[in-house]
C-alpha positions as MATLAB code, in Angstrom:
seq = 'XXXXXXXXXXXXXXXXXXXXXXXXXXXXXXXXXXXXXXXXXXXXXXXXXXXXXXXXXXXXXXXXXXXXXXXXXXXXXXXXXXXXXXXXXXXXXXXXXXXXXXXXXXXXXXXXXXXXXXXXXXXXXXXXXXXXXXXXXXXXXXXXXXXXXXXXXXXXXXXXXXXXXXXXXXXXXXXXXXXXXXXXXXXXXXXXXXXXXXXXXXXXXXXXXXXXXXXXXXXXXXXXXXXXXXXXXXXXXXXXXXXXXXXXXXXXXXXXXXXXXXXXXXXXXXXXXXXXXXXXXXXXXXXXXXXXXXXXXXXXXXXXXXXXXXXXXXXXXXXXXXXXXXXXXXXXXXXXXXXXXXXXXXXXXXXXXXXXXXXXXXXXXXX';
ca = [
      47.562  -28.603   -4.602;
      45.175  -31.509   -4.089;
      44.001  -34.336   -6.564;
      41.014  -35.358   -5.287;
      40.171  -39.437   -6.466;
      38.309  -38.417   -8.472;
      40.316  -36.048  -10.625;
      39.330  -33.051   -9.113;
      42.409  -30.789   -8.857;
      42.179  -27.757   -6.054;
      44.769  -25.551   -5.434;
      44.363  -23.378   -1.921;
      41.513  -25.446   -0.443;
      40.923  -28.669    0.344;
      37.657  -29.489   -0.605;
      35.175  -28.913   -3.503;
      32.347  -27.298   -1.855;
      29.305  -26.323   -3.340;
      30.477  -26.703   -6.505;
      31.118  -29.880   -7.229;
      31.039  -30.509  -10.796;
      34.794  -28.183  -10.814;
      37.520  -30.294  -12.554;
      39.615  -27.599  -11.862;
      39.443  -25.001   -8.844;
      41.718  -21.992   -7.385;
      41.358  -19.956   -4.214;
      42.686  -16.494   -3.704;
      43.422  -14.505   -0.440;
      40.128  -14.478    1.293;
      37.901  -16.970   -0.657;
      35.659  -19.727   -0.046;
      33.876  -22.509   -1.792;
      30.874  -22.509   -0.017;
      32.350  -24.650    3.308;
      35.563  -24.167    3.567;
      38.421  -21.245    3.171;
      41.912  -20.563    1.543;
      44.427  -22.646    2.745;
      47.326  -20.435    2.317;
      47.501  -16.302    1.911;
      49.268  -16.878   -1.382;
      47.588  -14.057   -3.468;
      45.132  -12.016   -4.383;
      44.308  -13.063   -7.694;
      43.464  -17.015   -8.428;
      44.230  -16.722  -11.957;
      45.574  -14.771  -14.335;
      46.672  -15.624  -17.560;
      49.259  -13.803  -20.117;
      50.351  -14.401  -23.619;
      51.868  -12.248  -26.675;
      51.650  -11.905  -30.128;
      48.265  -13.164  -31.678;
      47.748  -16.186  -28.834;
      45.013  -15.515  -26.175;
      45.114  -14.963  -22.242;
      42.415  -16.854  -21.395;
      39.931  -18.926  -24.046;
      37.095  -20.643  -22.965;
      34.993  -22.522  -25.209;
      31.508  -24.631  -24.825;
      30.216  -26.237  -27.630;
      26.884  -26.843  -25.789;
      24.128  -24.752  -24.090;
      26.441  -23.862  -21.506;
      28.724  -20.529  -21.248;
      32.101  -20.578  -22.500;
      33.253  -17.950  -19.645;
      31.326  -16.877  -16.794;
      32.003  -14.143  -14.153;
      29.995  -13.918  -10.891;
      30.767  -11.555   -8.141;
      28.159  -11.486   -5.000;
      29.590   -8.154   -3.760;
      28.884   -5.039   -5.333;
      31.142   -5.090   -8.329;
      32.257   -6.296  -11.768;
      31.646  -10.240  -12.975;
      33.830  -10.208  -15.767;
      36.715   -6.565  -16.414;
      38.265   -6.381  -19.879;
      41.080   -3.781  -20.283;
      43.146   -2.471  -22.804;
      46.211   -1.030  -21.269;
      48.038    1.128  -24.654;
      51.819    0.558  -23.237;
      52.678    0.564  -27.231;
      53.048    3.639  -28.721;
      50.174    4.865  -30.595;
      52.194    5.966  -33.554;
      52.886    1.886  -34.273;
      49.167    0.630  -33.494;
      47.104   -0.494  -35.914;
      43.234   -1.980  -35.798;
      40.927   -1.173  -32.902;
      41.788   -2.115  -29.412;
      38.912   -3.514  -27.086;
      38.523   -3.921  -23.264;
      35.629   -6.435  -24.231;
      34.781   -8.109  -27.587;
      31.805  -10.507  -28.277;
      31.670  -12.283  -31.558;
      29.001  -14.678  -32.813;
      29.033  -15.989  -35.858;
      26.193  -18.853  -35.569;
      22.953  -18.805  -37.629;
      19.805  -17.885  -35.267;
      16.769  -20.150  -35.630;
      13.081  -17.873  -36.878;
      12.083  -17.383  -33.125;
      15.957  -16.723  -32.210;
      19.059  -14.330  -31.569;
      22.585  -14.161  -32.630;
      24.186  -12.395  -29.667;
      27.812  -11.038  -29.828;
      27.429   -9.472  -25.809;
      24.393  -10.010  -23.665;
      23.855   -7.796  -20.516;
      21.582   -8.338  -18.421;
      20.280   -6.795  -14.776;
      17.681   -8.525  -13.213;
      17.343   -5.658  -10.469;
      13.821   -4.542  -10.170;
      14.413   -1.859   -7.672;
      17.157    1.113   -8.190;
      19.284    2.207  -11.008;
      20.274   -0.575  -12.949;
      22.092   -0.962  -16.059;
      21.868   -4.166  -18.585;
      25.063   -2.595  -20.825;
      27.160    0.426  -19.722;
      29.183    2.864  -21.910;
      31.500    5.439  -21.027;
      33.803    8.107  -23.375;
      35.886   10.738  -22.706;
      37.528   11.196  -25.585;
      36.111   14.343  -27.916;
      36.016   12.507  -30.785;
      34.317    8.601  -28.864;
      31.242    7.277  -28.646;
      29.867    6.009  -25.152;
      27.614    3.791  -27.175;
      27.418    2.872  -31.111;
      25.599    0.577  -32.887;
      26.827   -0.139  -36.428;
      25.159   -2.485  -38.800;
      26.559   -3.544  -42.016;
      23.252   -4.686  -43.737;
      21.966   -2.832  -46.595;
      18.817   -2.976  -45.244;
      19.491   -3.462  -41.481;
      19.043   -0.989  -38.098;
      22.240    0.484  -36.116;
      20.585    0.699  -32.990;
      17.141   -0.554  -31.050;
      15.518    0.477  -27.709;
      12.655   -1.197  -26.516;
      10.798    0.280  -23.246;
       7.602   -0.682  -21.443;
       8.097   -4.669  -21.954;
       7.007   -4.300  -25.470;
       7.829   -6.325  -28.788;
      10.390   -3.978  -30.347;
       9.536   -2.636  -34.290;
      11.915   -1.233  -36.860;
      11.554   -0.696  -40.215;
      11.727   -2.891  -42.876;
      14.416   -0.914  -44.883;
      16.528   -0.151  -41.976;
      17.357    2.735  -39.887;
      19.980    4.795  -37.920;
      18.044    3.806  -35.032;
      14.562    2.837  -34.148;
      12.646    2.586  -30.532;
       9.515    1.449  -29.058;
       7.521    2.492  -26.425;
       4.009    2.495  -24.801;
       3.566    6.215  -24.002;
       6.957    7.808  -25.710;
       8.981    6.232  -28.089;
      12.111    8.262  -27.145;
      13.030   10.748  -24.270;
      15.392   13.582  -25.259;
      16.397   16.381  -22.829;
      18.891   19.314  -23.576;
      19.830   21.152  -20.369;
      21.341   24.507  -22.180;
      19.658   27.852  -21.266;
      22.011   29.193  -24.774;
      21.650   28.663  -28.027;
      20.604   24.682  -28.518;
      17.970   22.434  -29.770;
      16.892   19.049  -28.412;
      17.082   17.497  -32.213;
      19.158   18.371  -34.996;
      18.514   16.156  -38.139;
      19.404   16.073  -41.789;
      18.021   14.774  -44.917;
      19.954   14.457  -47.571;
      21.264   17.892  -46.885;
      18.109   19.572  -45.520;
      18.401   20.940  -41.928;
      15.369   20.599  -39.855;
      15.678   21.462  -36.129;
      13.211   20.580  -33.263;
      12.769   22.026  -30.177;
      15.159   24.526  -30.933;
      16.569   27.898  -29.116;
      18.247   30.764  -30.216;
      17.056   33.636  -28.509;
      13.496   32.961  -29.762;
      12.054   29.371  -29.168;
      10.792   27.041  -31.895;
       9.143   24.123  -32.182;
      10.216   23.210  -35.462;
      12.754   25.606  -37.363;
      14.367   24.447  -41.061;
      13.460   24.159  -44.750;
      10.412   22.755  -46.346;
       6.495   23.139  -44.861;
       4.706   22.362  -42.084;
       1.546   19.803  -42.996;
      -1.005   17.882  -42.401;
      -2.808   14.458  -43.637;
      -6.826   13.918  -43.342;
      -8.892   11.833  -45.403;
     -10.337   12.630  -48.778;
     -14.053   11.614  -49.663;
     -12.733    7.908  -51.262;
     -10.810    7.818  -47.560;
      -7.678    8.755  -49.249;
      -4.733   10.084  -46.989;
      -4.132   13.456  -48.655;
      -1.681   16.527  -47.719;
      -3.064   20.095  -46.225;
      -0.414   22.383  -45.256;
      -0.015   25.886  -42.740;
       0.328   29.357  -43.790;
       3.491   30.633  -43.230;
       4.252   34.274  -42.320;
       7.289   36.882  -41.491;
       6.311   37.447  -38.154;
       4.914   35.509  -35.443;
       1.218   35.960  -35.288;
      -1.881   34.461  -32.643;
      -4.793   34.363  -34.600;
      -8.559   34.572  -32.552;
     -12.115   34.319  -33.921;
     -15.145   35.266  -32.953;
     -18.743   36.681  -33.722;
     -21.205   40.019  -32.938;
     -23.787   42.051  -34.050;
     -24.614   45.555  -34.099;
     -27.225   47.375  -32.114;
     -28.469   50.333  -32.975;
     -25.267   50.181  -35.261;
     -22.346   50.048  -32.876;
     -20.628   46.637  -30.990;
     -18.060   45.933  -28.749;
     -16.271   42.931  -28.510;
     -13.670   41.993  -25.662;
     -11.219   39.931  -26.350;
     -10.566   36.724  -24.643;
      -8.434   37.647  -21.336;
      -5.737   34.577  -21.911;
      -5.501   35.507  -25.537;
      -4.736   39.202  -24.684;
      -2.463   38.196  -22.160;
      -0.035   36.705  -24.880;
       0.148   39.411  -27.334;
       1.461   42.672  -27.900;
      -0.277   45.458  -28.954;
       1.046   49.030  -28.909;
       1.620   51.438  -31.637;
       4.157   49.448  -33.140;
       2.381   45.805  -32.788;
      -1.392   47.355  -33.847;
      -4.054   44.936  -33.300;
      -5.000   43.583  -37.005;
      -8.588   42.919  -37.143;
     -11.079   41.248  -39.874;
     -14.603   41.890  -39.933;
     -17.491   39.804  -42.369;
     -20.976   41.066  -42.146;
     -23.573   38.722  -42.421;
     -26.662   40.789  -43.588;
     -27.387   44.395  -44.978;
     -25.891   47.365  -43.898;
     -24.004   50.800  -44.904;
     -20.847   48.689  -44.288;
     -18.637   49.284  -41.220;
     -15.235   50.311  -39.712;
     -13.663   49.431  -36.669;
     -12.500   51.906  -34.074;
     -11.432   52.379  -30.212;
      -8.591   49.548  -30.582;
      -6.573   49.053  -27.327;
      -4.749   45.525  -25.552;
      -7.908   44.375  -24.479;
     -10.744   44.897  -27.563;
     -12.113   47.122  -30.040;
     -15.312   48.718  -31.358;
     -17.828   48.093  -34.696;
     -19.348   50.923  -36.337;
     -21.665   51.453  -38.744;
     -20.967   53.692  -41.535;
     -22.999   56.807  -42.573;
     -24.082   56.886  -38.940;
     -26.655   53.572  -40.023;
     -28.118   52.018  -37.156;
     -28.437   48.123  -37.699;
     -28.314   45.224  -35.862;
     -26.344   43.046  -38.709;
     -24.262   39.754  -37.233;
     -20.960   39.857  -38.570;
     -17.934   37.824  -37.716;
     -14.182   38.939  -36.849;
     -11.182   37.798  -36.560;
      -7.914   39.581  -35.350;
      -4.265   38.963  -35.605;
      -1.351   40.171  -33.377;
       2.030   39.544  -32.786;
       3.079   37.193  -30.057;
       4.487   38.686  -26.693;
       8.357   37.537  -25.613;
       7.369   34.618  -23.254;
       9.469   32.989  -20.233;
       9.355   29.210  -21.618;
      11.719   28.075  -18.987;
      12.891   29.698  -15.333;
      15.217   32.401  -16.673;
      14.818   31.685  -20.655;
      12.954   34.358  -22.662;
      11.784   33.798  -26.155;
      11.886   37.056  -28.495;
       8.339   36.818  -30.119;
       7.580   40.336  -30.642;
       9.524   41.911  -32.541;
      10.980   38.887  -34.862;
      10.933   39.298  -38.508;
      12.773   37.432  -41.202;
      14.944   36.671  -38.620;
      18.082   34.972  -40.097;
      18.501   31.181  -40.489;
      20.895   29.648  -38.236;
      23.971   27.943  -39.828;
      24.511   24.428  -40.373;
      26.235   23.008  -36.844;
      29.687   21.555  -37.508;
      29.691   17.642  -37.730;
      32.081   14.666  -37.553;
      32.196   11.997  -39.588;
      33.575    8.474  -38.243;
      34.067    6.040  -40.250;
      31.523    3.302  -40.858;
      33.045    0.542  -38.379;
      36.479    0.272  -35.653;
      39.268   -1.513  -37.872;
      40.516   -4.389  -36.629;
      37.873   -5.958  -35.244;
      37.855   -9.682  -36.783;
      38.377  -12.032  -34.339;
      41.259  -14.371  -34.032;
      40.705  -17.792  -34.618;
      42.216  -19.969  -31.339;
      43.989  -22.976  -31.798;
];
């Protein structure tokens, strides 16, 4: 151990190095200050510190703009490791143990932050991570956000270098970004669903799978808003039906009393029609006639005829409905369109409910 004039004390080295401003310096196996080396091979770590009961291993405290610990490795590894090593049995534990815990209690000025942890990677090339969370427990959480505010937001994510938004009454969890506001990818070929949400008891799920493939399956309707003539946001909703339908339009007229029409190659590509799946069709004249009837229906079109053997050449319009045809929506995952009808609703999935914060989590007040 040295004691530089000074004051400086080094253990392990003999000089300061680049750091000069250290009151207080120790070199492990293999370390340098910049200039010069360990002294002695003496150990691996330069300091560790131990205590028991409620007293803390290591405190550090700044009461300035500086940091009250800091961890810096230049290799490729970890700054700063907490762990919590259970050698008590579990039975006699009580409150939450933490491998890291950041607590801030200080008042943030109007353009400011309070921040309990701050990570930050400054990497702009390759995967990089400003915070990191890992589970493997069944019943853990490789990430949660909690916030005890009546009105405030568990979790924000903020993409694109954009000002982040949440809402004013608070929320689960609220993102930003400039072409999607959130990403959310389910890799199961079985029965799944990319988002499974709940409101106040009402199951809604979105981009769901279950043999057939829905956008949106769950209670309530499916709707609209446009503007009414004062420029009023009012509510239009879809027709609902049994069965899955594709729905085409189109217009004709008759000559000499009789009309074909063909329908549209991509649209008759998608549906089924056989003897059990008959192509449903719709016609409105749009002048006088004996009236007509429609005739000659296959996959591809159908045929107009007058009644009474009249020979017009009345416009008319027509529509036609047909059940969907079982598509491939993914390599090797076929949605059952055809034949659905009334299928039945899926059950409620089973949930957990943690509790609304980790016990235990006050921090202990050093001396």
């Amino acid at each position: 151990m040295r004691v530089l004039s000074a004051g400086n004390v080094i253990i392990n080295n003999t000089t300061l190095g680049v750091n000069t401003g250290d009151v207080f310096s120790v070199y492990s196996n293999g370390t340098t200050n910049g200039s010069t080396t360990n002294t002695s091979a003496i150990g691996s770590s330069a300091i560790n510190g131990y205590s028991s009961g409620t007293g803390n291993g290591i405190f550090g405290l700044n009461t300035g703009t500086g940091t009250g610990v800091y961890g810096l490795n230049t290799a490729i590894k970890v700054g700063v490791e907490g762990d919590v090593f259970n050698i008590i049995p579990q039975s006699i534990l009580t409150g939450t143990s933490m491998g890291v815990f950041g607590y801030n209690n200080s008042v943030p000025g109007p353009s400011a932050y309070s921040v309990g942890v701050l990570g930050s990677s400054v990497s702009t090339t390759g995967p990089t991570d400003g915070v990191y969370g890992r589970a493997a427990s069944a019943t853990g959480y490789g990430t949660t956000g909690f916030n005890s505010n009546a009105s405030g937001t568990g979790v924000v994510g903020i993409g694109n270098n954009l000002p982040g938004n949440i809402l004013a009454g608070g929320s689960g969890g609220a993102f930003t970004g400039l072409d999607w506001g959130a990403y959310i990818i389910n890799t199961s070929t079985a029965t799944s669903g990319a988002i499974y949400t709940i409101n106040g008891g009402v199951i809604n799920r979105y981009n769901y799978y279950n043999g057939t493939q829905y956008k949106i399956n769950g209670t309530g309707t499916v709707s609209t808003t446009v503007k009414d003539v004062n420029g009023n946001n009012v509510v239009m909703h879809c027709p609902e039906t049994p069965e899955i339908y594709y729905m085409d339009y189109g217009e004709g007229q008759l000559v000499n009393g009789k009309a074909h029409i063909d329908l549209d190659p991509t649209f008759a590509k998608n549906v089924t029609v056989n003897s059990k799946h008959p192509l449903r069709i719709y016609t409105q004249l749009e002048g006088d006639c004996n009236g007509v009837y429609i005739t000659n229906k296959t996959a591809t079109g159908f045929d107009v005829i007058e009644l009474k053997g009249g020979a017009s050449n009345t416009h008319f319009q027509w529509n036609v409905v047909c059940n969907a045809a079982d598509q491939e929506v993914a390599p090797g995952k076929i949605s059952k369109n055809a034949d659905v009808r009334f299928e039945p609703a899926p059950l409620p999935e089973v949930t957990k409910i943690r509790v609304q914060q980790p016990t235990g989590i006050e921090p202990k007040k050093s001396k």
